[in-house]
C-alpha positions as CSV (number, residue, x, y, z in Angstrom):
1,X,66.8,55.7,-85.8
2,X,64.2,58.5,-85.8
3,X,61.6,58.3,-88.3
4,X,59.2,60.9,-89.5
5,X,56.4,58.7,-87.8
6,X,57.8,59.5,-84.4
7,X,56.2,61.6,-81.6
8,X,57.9,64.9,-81.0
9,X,57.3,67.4,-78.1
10,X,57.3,71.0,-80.0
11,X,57.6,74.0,-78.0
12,X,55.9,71.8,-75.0
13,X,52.9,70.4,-76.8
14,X,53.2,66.5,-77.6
15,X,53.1,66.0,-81.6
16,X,51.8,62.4,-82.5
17,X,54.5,62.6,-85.4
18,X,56.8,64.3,-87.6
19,X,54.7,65.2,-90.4
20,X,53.5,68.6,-91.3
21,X,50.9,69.6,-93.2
22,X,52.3,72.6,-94.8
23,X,50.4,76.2,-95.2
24,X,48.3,76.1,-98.9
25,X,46.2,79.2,-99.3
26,X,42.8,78.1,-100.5
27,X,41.1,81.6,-101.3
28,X,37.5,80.2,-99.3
29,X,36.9,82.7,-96.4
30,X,33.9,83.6,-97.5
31,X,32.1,84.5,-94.3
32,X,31.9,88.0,-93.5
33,X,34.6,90.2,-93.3
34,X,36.7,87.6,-94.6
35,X,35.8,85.2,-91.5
36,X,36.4,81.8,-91.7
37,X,33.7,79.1,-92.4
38,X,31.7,75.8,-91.7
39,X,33.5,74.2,-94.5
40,X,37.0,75.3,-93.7
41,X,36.1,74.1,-90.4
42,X,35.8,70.9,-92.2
43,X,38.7,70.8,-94.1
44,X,41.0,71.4,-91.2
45,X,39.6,68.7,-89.0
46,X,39.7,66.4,-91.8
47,X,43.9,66.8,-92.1
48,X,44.1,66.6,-87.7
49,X,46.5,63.0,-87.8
50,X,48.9,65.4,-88.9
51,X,51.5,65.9,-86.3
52,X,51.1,69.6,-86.9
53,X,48.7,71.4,-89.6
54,X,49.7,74.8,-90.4
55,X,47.3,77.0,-91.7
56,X,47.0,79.0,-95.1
57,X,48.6,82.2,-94.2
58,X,46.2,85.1,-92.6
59,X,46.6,88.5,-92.7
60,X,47.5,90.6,-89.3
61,X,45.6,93.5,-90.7
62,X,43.5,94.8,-93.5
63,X,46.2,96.4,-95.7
64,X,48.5,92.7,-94.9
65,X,45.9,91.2,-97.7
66,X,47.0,90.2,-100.9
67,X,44.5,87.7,-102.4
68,X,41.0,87.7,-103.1
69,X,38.9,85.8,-100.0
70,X,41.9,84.9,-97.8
71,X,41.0,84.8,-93.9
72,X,42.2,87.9,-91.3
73,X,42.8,87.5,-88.0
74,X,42.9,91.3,-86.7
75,X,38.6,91.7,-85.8
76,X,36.6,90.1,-83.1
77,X,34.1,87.9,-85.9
78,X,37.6,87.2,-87.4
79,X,38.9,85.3,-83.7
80,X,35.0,84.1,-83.3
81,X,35.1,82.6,-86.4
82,X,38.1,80.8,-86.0
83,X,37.6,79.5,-82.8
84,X,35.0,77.0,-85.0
85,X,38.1,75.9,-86.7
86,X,40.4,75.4,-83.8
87,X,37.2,73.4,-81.6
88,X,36.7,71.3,-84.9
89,X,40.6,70.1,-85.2
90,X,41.1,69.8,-81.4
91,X,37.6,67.5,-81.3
92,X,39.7,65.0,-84.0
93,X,42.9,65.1,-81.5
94,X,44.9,67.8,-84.0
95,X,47.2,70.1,-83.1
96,X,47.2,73.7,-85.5
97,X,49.7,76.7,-85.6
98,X,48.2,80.0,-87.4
99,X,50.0,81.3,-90.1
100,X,50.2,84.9,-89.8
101,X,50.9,86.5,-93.5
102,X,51.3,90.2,-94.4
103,X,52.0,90.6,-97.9
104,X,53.5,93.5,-97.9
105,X,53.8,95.0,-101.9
106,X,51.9,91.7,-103.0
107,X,48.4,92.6,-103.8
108,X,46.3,95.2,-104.9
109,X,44.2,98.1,-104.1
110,X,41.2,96.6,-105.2
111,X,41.6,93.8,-103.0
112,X,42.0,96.6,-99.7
113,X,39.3,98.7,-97.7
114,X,38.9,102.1,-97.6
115,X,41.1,103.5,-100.2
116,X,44.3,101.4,-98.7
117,X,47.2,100.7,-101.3
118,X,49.7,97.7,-100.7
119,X,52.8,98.5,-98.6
120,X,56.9,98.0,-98.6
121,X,60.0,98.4,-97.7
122,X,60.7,100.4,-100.2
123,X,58.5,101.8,-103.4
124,X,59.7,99.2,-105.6
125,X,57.3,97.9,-107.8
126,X,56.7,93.6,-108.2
127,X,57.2,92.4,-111.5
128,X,54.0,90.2,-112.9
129,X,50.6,89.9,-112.1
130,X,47.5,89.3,-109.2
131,X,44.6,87.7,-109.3
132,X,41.5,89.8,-108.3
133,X,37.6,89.6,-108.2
134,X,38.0,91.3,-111.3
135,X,40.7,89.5,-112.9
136,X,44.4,90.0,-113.0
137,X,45.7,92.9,-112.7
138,X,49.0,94.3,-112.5
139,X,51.0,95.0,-109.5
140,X,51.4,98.8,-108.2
141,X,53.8,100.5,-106.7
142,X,53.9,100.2,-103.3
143,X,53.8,102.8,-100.5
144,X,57.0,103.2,-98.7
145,X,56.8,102.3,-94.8
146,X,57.5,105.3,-92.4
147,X,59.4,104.3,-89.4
148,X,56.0,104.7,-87.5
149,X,54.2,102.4,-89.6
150,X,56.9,100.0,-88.9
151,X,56.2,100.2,-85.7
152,X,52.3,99.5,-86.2
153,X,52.9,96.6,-88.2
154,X,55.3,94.8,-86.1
155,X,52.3,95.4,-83.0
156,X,49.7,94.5,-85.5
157,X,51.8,90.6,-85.9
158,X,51.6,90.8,-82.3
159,X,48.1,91.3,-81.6
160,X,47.1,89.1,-84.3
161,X,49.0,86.1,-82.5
162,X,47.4,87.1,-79.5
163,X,43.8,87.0,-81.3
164,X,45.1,83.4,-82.6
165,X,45.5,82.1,-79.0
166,X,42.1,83.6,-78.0
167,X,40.7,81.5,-81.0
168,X,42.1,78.5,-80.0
169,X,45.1,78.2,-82.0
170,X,48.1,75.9,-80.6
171,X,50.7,78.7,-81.9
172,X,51.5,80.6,-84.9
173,X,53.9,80.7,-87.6
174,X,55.3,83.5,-88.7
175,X,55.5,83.7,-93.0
176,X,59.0,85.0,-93.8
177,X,59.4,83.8,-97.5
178,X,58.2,83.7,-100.8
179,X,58.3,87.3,-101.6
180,X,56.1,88.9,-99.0
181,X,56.5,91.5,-96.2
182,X,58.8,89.8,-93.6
183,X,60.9,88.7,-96.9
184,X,60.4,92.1,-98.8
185,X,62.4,93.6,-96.1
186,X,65.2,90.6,-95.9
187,X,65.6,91.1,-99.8
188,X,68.2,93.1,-101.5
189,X,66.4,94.0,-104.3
190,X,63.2,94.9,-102.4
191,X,64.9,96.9,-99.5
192,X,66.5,99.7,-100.8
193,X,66.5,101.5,-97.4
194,X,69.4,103.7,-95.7
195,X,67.9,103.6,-92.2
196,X,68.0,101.0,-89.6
197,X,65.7,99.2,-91.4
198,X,67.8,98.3,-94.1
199,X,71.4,98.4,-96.0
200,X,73.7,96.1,-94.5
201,X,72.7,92.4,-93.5
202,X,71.8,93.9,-89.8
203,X,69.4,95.8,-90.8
204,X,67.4,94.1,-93.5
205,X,67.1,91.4,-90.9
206,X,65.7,93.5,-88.5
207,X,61.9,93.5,-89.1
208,X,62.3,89.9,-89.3
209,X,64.1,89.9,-85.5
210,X,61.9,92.5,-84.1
211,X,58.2,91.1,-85.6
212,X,59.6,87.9,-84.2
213,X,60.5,88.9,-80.3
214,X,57.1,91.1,-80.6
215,X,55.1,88.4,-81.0
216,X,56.8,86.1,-78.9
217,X,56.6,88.5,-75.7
218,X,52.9,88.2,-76.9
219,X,52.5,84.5,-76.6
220,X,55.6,83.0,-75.3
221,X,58.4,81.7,-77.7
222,X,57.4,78.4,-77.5
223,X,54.2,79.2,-79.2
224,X,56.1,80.8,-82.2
225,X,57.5,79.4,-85.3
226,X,58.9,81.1,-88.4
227,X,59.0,80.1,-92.1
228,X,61.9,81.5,-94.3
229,X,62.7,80.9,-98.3
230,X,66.1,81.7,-99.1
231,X,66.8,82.4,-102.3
232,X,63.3,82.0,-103.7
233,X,62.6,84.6,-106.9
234,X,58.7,83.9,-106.0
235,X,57.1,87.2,-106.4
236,X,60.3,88.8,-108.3
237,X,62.7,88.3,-105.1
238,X,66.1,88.4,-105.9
239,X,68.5,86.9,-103.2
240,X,72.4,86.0,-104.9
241,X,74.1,85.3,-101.9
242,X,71.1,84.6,-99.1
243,X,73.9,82.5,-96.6
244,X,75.0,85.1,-95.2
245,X,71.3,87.0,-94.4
246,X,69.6,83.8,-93.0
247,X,72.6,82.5,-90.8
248,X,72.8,85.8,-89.1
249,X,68.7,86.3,-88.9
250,X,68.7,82.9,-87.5
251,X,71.6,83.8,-84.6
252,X,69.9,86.4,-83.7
253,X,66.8,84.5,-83.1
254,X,68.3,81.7,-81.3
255,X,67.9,83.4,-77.9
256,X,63.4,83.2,-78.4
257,X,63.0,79.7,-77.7
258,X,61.5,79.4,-80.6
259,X,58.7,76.3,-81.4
260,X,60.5,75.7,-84.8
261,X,62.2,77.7,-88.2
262,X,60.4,75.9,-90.9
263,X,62.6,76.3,-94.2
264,X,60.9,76.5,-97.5
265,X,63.5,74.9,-99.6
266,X,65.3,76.1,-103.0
267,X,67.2,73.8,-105.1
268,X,70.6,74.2,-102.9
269,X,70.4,71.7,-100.5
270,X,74.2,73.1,-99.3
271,X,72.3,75.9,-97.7
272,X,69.7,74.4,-96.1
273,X,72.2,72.1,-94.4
274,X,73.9,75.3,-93.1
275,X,70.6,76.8,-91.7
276,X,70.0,72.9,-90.0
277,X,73.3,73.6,-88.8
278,X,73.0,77.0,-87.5
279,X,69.6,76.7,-85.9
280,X,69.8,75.2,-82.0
281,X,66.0,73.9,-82.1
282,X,63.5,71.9,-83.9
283,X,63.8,72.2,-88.0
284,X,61.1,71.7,-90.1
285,X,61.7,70.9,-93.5
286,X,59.5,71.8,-96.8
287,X,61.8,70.0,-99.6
288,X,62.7,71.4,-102.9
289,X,61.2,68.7,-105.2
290,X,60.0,71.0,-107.9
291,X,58.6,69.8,-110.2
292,X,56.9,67.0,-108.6
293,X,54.9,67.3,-105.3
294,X,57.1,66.3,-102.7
295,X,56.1,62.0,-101.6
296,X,57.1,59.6,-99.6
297,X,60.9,59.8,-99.9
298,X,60.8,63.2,-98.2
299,X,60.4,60.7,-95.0
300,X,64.1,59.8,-95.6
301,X,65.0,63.4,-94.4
302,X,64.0,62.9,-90.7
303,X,66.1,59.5,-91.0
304,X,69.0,61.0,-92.1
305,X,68.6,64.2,-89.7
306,X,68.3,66.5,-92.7
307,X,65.7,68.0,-90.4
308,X,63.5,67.3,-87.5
309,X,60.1,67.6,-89.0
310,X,59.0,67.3,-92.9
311,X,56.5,69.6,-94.5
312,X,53.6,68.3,-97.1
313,X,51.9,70.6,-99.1
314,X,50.0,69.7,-102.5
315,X,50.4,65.9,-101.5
316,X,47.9,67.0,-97.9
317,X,45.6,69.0,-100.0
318,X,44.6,66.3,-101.7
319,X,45.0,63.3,-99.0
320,X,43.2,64.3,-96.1
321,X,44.5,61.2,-94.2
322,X,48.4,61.0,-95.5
323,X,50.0,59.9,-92.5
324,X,48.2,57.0,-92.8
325,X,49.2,56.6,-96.8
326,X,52.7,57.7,-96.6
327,X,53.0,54.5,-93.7
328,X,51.1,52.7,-96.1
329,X,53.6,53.5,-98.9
330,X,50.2,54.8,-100.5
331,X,48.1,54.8,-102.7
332,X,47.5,59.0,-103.2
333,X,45.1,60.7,-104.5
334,X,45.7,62.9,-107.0
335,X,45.7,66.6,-106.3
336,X,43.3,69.1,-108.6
337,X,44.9,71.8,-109.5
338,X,41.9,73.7,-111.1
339,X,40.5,73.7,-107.4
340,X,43.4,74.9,-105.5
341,X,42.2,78.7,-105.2
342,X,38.8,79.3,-104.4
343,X,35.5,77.9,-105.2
344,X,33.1,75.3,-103.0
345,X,33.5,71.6,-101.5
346,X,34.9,70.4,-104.6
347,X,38.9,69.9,-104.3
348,X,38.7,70.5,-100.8
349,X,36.8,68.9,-98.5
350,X,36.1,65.7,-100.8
351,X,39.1,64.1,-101.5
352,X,38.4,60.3,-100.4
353,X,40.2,59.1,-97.7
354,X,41.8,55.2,-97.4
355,X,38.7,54.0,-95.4
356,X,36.6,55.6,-98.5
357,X,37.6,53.9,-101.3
358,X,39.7,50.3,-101.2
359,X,41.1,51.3,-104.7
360,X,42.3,55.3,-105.3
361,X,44.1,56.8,-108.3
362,X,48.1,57.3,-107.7
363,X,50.6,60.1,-107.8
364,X,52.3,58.7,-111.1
365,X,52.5,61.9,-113.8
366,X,51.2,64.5,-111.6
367,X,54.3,67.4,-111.8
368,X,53.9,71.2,-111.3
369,X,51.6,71.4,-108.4
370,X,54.2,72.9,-105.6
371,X,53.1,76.1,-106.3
372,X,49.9,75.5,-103.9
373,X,52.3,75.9,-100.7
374,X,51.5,79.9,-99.8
C-alpha cells in the first residue's frame, strides 16, 4: 500500500514524500519593489522536509497584484531576490514550485503602480471587500481585457516562469482557483464574453489551456503544475454545474505532461473523484475539511488513492517540521491566526519545532483557519 510518507518522482525530480505544503500568502515581501526577504528566506527553508513546498502565490506582473506586500516575480531584484529563497530551501535538501498568481478583478487601485486599475474577463464588479495599506476598501469595477491584452498576459505567465527557473525555483504552479484571473475567466458569472474567450465551456476554458501550454513551452511541462477550485464561491465565484468545465479543461491539458493538477477541494467529494479520474498524471489533493484545518487523517487519502499527493496548509504554517509530526501522530502546534497576513517574525518563522520543545500545545479546538491557503 502507498502511503503519504512515500517517495514520488514528480515531473523527474525525486520527492522524499507525499506531503505538500500548500501555497498560504503571508503579505511579508517587504524588500523593495516587493522583493522577497532574509526572513522569508527563513521561513521557506524551515518547511524543506516537505516533499514539495509550494509558495504563496506571486504575481506575473504589476497589474496581477491584489494584496498589500505580496512578492512579484516579473523584475530582475524580483528573480535576485528570490534566488536567496530557492539557495536557502535547496541548502536544507527541499524541493519548491513557484506559485504564479494574477488576480485578475481581485484588488485595488491603490494597491497598483502608475495609475493601473485591476483587470477581467469581463467588467463585472466582485462583491465584498480588500484589505489595503489604508484599510478595506471596496472592490472596483474592473477593466475588461482586449484580445491584445490577453495576449500580454498569457506571455507575462510565461516569462514569469522563466524568471522562476532563473531564480532557482524547481517549477511553478499555476493558481487557477479561488476567484482570481485564470478562475475569473473559467467562471460563468465572471465571464460574460461572446468571443473566443468565453460563452460556451470551450471557450471559458481557454485562457486556462493557452496560459498553461505558454508556460510550459517556456519551461518544459514537467516543470508545470496547475491548481483549480471547482465550485468555490471565494471571491463571489459562482460555478452551479463546474463538472462539466474542469473535465474538459483537464482533457485538454492532458497532452502537457504536466508535473501535477493540484485540486483545491469543495465539499463534493463526487467531483473530485471524477477529476482524479479524468486526470492521466499525478494528483495532488488539498481536502475540504472546512471548518477544521485539515490533520492527520488527510494521510488516509494517499492510501486509499483518493489522490497521489496531499496538500497542508494552516497545519504547515504553524508546524515548520510536520512530516515529522504527522508520522509522529503529533503533537501540533497551534496555528495564530492574528499573524497569518503580514507583520514580523512572529507567527512565522517561530513556531517551535519537535526538537524545540518536548511538550507543544495540540490542535484540539482550533476551527476556521482554512482560509490561510491563497
Amino acid at each position: 500500500m502507498t502511503t503519504a510518507f512515500d517517495p514520488i518522482v514528480l515531473g523527474g525530480k525525486p520527492l522524499t514524500s507525499r506531503i505538500v505544503m500548500a501555497p498560504m500568502t503571508r503579505s511579508r515581501a517587504f524588500g523593495p519593489g516587493t522583493e522577497p526577504t532574509e526572513l522569508m528566506a527563513t521561513y521557506y527553508a524551515q518547511r524543506a522536509s516537505a516533499g514539495l513546498i509550494v509558495t504563496e502565490g506571486i504575481q506575473p506582473s504589476p497589474v496581477g497584484q491584489g494584496y498589500p506586500d505580496t512578492p512579484g516575480l516579473h523584475t530582475p531584484g524580483q528573480v535576485a531576490a528570490w534566488r536567496t529563497v530557492t539557495e536557502a530551501v535547496d541548502r536544507e535538501g527541499g524541493v519548491i514550485f513557484a506559485q504564479l498568481m494574477h488576480t485578475g478583478r481581485i484588488g485595488h487601485p491603490s494597491l497598483l503602480p502608475d495609475g493601473l486599475v485591476p483587470v477581467a474577463p469581463s467588467a463585472v464588479t466582485a462583491k465584498g471587500r480588500v484589505f489595503t495599506h489604508q484599510g478595506p476598501k471596496d472592490f472596483v469595477t474592473p477593466r475588461e481585457l482586449s484580445e491584445e491584452e490577453i495576449r500580454q498576459t498569457i506571455a507575462d505567465y510565461a516569462a514569469a516562469a522563466q524568471g522562476a527557473i532563473e531564480a532557482g525555483f524547481d517549477g511553478v504552479e499555476i493558481h487557477g482557483g479561488n476567484g482570481y484571473l485564470v478562475h475569473q475567466f473559467l467562471a460563468p458569472n465572471t465571464n460574460l464574453r461572446t468571443d473566443a474567450w468565453g460563452g460556451d465551456t470551450e471557450g471559458r476554458v481557454r485562457f486556462a489551456v493557452e496560459v498553461t501550454a505558454a508556460v510550459a513551452e517556456a519551461i518544459g511541462g514537467h516543470r508545470v503544475g496547475l491548481r483549480i477550485s471547482p465550485g468555490n464561491p471565494y471571491n463571489d465565484i459562482a460555478e452551479d454545474q463546474p463538472a462539466e468545465v474542469y473535465e474538459a479543461l483537464l482533457e485538454r491539458l492532458a497532452g502537457l505532461d504536466l508535473a501535477y493538477v493540484h485540486v483545491l477541494e469543495g465539499p463534493v467529494r463526487d467531483l473530485t473523484a471524477r477529476l482524479r479520474k479524468a486526470w492521466p498524471g499525478t494528483f495532488v489533493l488539498n481536502p475540504f475539511t472546512y471548518p477544521a484545518v485539515t490533520g492527520p487523517e488527510a494521510l488516509k487519502l494517499v492510501e486509499d488513492g483518493s489522490a497521489d499527493m496531499v496538500a497542508y496548509g494552516a497545519l504547515f504554517l504553524a508546524n515548520p517540521d510536520l512530516p515529522t509530526r504527522l508520522a509522529a501522530g503529533g503533537p501540533f502546534n497551534t496555528p495564530d491566526v492574528a499573524t497569518f497576513y503580514g507583520g514580523d517574525h512572529r507567527g512565522y518563522t517561530d513556531y517551535p519545532t519537535l526538537t524545540d520543545y518536548p511538550t507543544l500545545t495540540t490542535l484540539s479546538g482550533v476551527t476556521g483557519v482554512t482560509g490561510v491557503t491563497a
